[in-house]
C-alpha positions in Angstrom: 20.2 -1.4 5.4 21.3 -2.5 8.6 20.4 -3.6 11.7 19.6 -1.4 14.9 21.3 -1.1 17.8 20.7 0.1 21.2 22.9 3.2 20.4 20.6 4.1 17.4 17.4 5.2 20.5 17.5 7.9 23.1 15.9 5.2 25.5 15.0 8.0 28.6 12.5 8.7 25.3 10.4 5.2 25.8 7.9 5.3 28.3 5.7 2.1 29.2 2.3 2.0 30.8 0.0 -0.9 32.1 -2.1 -1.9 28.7 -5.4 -0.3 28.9 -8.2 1.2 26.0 -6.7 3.6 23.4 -8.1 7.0 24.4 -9.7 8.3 21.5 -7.8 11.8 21.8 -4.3 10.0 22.2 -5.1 8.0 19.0 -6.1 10.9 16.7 -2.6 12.5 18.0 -0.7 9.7 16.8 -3.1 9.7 13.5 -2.5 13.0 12.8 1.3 12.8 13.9 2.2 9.7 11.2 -0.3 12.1 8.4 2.3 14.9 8.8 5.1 12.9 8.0 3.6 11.2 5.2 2.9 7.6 6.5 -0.9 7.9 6.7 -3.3 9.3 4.2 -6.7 10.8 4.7 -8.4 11.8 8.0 -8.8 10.0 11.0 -11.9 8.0 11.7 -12.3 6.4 15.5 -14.7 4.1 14.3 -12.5 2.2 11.3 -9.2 2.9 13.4 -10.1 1.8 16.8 -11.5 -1.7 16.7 -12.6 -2.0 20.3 -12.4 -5.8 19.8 -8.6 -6.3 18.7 -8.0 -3.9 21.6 -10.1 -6.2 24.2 -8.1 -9.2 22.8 -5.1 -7.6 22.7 -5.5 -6.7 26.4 -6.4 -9.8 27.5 -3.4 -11.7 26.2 -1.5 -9.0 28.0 -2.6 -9.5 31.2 -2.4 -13.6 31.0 1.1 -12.6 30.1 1.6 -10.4 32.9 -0.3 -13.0 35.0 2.7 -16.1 33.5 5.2 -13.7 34.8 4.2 -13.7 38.3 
């Protein structure tokens, strides 16, 4: 195993957005994207895999970063 490297990603690939709520629709993609390949197992659920509160939380820490930065 080794370590990566900037050469090992097609960076123009990674796109970055302000943090906001997981749309529901955007989450069952990625859900039913990781299932294909193998990684996840069983169907999707938006109750058990969106927990509203982590997300708030995570959000919030976000922003007082964003707000350290400034």
């Amino acid at each position: 195993m080794q370590a990566l490297t900037p050469a090992d990603f097609t960076l123009d690939r990674i796109r970055l957005k302000e943090p906001g709520p997981i749309p529901e629709d955007e989450a069952r993609w990625a859900w039913d994207w990781m299932a294909s390949w193998g990684v996840l197992h069983g169907g999707f659920d938006a109750a058990t895999q969106i927990n509203r509160n982590v997300e708030q939380r995570a959000l919030e820490l976000a922003a007082a970063a964003l707000g350290s930065d400034a």
